[in-house]
Structure formats: C-alpha cells, structure tokens
KOLBA-713226 format. One record per residue (C-alpha): residue number from 1; y, x negated, z negated. Coordinates in nm, 2 decimals, padded with zeros to 4 digits. Example, Ala and Ser with C-alpha at 12.3 -4.5 7.8 and 13.67 -1.06 7.14 Angstrom:
REM residues 2
LOLUM    nr        y        x        z
LOLUM     1   -00.45   -01.23   -00.78
LOLUM     2   -00.11   -01.37   -00.71
***
This chain:
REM residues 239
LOLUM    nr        y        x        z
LOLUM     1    01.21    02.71    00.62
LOLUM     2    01.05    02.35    00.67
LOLUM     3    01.28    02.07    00.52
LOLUM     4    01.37    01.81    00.76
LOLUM     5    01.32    01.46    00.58
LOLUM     6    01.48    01.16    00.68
LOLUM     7    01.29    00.89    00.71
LOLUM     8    01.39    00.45    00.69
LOLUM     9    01.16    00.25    00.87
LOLUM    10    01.26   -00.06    00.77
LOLUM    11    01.09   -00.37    00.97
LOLUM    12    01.18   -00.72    00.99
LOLUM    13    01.33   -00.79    01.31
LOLUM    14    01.36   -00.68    01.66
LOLUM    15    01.31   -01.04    01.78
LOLUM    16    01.05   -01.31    01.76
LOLUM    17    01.10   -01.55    02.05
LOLUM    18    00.86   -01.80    01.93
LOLUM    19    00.56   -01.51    01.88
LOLUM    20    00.61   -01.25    02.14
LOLUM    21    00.22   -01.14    02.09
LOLUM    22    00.32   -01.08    01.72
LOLUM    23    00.64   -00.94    01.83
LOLUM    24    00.43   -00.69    02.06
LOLUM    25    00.23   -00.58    01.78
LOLUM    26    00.48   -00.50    01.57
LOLUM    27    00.64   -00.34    01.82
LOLUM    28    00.31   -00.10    01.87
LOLUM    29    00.30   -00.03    01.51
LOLUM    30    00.65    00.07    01.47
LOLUM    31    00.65    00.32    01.77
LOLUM    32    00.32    00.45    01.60
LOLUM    33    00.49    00.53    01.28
LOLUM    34    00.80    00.67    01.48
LOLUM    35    00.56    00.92    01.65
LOLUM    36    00.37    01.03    01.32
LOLUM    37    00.72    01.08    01.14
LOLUM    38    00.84    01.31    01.43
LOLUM    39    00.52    01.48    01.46
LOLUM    40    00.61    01.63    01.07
LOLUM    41    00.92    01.78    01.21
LOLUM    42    01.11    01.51    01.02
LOLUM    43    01.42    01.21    01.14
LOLUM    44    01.32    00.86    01.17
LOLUM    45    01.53    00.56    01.16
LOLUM    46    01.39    00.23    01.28
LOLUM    47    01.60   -00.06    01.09
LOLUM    48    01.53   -00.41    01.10
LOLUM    49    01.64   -00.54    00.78
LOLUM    50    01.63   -00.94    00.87
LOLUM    51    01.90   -00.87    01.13
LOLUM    52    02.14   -00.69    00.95
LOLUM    53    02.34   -00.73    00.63
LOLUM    54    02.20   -00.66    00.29
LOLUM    55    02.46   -00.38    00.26
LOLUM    56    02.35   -00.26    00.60
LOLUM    57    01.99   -00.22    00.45
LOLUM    58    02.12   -00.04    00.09
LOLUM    59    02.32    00.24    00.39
LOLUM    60    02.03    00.30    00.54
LOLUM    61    01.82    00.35    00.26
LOLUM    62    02.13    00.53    00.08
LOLUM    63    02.07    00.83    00.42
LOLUM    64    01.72    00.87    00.37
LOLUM    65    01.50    01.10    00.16
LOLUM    66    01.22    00.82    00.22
LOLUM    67    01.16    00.45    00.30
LOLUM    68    00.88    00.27    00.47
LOLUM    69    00.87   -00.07    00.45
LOLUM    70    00.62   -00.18    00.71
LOLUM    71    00.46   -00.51    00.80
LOLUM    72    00.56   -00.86    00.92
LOLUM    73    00.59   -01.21    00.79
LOLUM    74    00.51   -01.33    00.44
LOLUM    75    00.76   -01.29    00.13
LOLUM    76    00.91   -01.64    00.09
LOLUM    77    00.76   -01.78   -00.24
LOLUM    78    01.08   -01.84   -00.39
LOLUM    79    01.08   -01.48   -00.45
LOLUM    80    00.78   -01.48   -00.68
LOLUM    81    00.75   -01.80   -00.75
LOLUM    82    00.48   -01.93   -00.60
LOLUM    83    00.44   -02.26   -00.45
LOLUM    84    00.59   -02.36   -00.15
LOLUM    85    00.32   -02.52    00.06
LOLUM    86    00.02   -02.29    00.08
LOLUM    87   -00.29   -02.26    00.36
LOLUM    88   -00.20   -02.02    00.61
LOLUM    89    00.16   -02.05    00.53
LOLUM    90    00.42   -01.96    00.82
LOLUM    91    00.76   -01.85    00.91
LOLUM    92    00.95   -01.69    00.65
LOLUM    93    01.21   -01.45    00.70
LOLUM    94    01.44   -01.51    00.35
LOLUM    95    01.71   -01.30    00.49
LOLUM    96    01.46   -00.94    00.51
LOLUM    97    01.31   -01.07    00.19
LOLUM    98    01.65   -01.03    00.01
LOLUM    99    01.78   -00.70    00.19
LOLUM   100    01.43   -00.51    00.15
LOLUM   101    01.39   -00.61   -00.23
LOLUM   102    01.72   -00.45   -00.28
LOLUM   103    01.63   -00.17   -00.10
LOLUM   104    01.33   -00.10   -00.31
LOLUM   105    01.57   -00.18   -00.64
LOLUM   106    01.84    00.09   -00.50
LOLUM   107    01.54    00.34   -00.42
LOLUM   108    01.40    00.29   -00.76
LOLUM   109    01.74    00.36   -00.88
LOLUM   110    01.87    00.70   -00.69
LOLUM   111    01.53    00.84   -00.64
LOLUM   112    01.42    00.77   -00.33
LOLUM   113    01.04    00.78   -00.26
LOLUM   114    00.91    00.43   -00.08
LOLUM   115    00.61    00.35    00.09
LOLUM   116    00.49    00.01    00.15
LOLUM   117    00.28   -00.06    00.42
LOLUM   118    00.09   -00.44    00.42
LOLUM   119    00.40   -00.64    00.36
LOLUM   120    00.61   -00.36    00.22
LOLUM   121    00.30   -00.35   -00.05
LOLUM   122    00.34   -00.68   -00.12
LOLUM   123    00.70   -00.65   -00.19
LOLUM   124    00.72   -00.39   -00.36
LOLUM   125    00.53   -00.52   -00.63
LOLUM   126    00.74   -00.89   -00.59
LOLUM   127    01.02   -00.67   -00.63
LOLUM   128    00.91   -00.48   -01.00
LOLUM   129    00.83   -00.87   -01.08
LOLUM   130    00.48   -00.93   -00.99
LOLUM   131    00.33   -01.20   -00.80
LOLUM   132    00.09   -01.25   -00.45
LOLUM   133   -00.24   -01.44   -00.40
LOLUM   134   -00.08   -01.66   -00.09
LOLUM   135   -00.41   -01.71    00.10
LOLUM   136   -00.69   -01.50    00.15
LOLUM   137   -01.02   -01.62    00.38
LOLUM   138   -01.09   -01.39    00.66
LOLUM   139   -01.35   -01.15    00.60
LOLUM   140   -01.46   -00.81    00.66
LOLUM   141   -01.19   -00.65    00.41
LOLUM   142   -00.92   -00.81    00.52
LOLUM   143   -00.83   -00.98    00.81
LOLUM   144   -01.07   -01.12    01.09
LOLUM   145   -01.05   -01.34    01.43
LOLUM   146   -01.28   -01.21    01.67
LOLUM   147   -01.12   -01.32    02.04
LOLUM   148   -00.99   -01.05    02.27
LOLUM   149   -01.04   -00.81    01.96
LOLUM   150   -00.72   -00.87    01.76
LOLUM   151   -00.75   -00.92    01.33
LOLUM   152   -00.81   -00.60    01.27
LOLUM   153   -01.08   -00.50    01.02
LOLUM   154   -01.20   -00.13    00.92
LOLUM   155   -01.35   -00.13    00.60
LOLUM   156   -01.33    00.14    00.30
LOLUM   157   -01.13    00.11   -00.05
LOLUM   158   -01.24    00.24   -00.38
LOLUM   159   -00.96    00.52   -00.53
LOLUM   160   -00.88    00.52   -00.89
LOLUM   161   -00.67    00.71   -01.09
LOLUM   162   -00.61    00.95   -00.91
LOLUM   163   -00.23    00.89   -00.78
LOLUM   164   -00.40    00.89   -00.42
LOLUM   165   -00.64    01.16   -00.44
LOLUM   166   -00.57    01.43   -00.10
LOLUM   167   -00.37    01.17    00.06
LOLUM   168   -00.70    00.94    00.12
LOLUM   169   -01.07    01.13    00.12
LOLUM   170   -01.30    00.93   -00.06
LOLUM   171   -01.50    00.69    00.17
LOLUM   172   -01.24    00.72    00.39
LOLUM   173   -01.22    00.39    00.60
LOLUM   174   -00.87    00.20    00.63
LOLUM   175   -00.72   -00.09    00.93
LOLUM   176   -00.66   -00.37    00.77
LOLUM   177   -00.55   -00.74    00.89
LOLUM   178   -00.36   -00.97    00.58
LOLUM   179   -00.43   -01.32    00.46
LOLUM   180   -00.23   -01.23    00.13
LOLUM   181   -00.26   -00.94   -00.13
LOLUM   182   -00.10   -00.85   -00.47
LOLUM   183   -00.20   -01.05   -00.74
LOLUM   184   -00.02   -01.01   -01.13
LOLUM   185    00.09   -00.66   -01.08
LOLUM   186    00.50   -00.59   -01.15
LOLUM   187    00.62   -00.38   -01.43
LOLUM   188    00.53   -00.03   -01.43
LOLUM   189    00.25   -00.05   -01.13
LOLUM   190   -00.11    00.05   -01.14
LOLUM   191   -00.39   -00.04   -00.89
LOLUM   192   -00.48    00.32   -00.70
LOLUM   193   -00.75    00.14   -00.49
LOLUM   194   -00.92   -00.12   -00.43
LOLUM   195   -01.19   -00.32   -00.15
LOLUM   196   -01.54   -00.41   -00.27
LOLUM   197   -01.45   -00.75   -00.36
LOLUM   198   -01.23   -00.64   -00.59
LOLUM   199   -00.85   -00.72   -00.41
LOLUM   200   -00.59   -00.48   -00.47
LOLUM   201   -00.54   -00.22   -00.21
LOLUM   202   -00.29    00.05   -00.30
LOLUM   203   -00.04    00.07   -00.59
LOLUM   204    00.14    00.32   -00.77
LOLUM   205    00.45    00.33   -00.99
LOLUM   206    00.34    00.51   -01.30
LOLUM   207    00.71    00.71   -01.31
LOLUM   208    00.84    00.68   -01.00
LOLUM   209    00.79    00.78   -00.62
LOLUM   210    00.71    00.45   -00.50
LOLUM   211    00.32    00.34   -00.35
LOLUM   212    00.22    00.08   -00.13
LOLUM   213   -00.10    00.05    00.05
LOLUM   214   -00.20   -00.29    00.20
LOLUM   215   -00.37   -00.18    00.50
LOLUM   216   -00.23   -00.03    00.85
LOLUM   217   -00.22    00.38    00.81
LOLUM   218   -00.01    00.37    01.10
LOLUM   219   -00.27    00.18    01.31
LOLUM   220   -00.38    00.40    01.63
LOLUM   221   -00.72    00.31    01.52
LOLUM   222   -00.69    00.46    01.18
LOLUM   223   -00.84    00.77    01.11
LOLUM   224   -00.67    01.10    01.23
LOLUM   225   -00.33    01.18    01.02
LOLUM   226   -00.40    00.91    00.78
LOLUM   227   -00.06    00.79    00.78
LOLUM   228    00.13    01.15    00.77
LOLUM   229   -00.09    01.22    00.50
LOLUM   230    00.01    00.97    00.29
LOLUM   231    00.38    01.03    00.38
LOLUM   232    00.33    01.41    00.28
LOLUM   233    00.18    01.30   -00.04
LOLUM   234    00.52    01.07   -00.16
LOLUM   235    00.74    01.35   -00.04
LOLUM   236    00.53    01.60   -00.25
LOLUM   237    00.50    01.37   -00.55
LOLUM   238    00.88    01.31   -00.53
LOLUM   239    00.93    01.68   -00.56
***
C-alpha cells in the first residue's frame, strides 16, 4: 500500500501588487509543483510564509512529511551578512526570510526532509550559516533577458558526489533564471552539482534529508518528471 506524503509548499506570498507579471509567474510555478505533488498520489499544501506568522510556518511544516521551499525574492542580507546595497538588489521580503529559516531549523530538528528550489536553495544554506554571491551577470547558466521570452535559461549541471545520482541523469539539462547563487557553503553542506563556470547548483546535507537545487525542476519546460524525481529521491533518502 502506497504511502500518502504530505507535502509544504512554502512560497512567499500570495500578493505582489507592485509586480503582478512576477506575481503571475509565481503563481505558474506554484500550480506546476501542486500538479506534480498530486500526480505521486501524495497532499500538497500551498503556504505563503511572508503572510502568516512565524508560528504559522513551524505548524505547517510540523503536518508535513516534506517541505519545499520554492522561489521568490532575495534573502535580505541582514541574514547573512552581506551588504546592504548591491547591483540588482530589490524588494525584500524580511518577514518570509525569518519564518522559512525557522522552518528549515525545525525540519533539521524533527526530521523532516526539505527541498529548496532557487531561493529555497539559497536559504537553506543562509540558514546552516553560509553566505550568497548577491549579483550574478546574466548569461547562459543562469538567468537571461531575451524580450517576449521570459529569463529563463536551459543549460546542464555537473553531478558530484553522488547525493543526486537517479534523481538527475547525467547531462540532464535544468531551467534556470537567478541573479544570485550560494557562495561560502553553511555547516554540514556539500556541493552535489555544479554549472560550467563553476557556480554552485545543488547542495546536500551530509546527515540530513535536506537538498536544494538552484534551478526550476518544477518549470513546465523542464524535462519530463524532473521535479517528482527529485521529490521521490528526498522521501527515499529520508527513509
């Protein structure tokens, strides 16, 4: 008898009045991951951590046998500290910072497998005490601005050590679009991939159920069951 899992979604917010386009996107993405999540027979639960409480947030992730933290804005550099005033620099949203670092703290702490997704990579590894390179130029690995065609990129990662090996084939290529990318890893994270110039791509906690991955495997342009294979792969390395 298959398992049902429960799955956290957590986003940053339902609303951005002043960026509907990105709001749109989001949007997309989210319903993208909802679909794949059902498609495994397992429960979704869409929660937008910036417009809840922080105790809200730990709940959620307290119901769930795994967390996705998808994308959205930049982690406010306060929370690595970085400096304030970088190129490319936008809105921050402190308030999902704070409750989605604490989720990733609780997970770490009851056992709950996370996956980060762009964002959620980057914070996961702000959140084990590392630190992000605030401004990346746009190229082919990582973010591009071609008009009518989004900033989407597709490009391949290199794999190493293993942690992602049958969740990502090998040549594989990946949907990317990020202007920032880990930099010092945090405690207990190792680099499982990374793009020809040499940026990290995916991490792995060497002891616990926790990866991120800094492109889109939820993208409808990714390749076929990208993203439920990665999901698949946590729940299995969990067990």
């Amino acid at each position: 008898m298959m398992t049902v899992r429960r799955v956290a979604v957590l986003h940053v917010t339902e609303s951005r009045e002043t960026n509907p386009r990105y709001q749109r996107l989001a949007d997309e993405l989210n319903l993208s991951a909802l679909a794949t999540i059902r498609s495994l027979g397992w429960q979704p639960r869409l929660h937008a951590s910036g417009d809840a409480s922080v105790t809200a947030t730990l709940e959620v992730v307290r119901a769930s046998d795994l967390v996705v933290i998808v994308g959205g804005e930049d982690v406010h550099p306060d929370f690595y500290g970085g400096p304030l005033d970088y190129v490319g620099g936008g809105n921050h949203r402190e308030a999902a910072d704070e409750a989605q670092l604490a989720a990733i703290a609780e997970a770490a702490t009851i056992g709950v497998p996370v996956l980060g997704i762009c964002r959620g990579h980057q914070i996961v590894n702000v959140a084990f005490g590392g630190d992000l390179i605030q401004h990346l130029d746009d190229t082919d690995h990582h973010r591009v601005d071609r008009p009518g065609a989004g900033s989407f990129t597709r490009h391949t990662v290199d794999l190493a050590g293993g942690r992602l090996r049958g969740a990502i084939r090998p040549g594989e290529e990946v949907q990317s679009s990020h202007h920032q990318a880990v930099a010092r890893l945090g405690r207990g994270l190792s680099a499982a991939a990374s793009s020809e110039d040499g940026i990290v791509e995916a991490i792995a906690h060497d002891d616990l159920p926790i990866l991120g991955v800094q492109w889109h495997p939820e993208h409808h342009g990714a390749p076929t069951d990208q993203f439920g294979r990665l999901l698949r792969h946590l729940d299995a390395h969990a067990a």
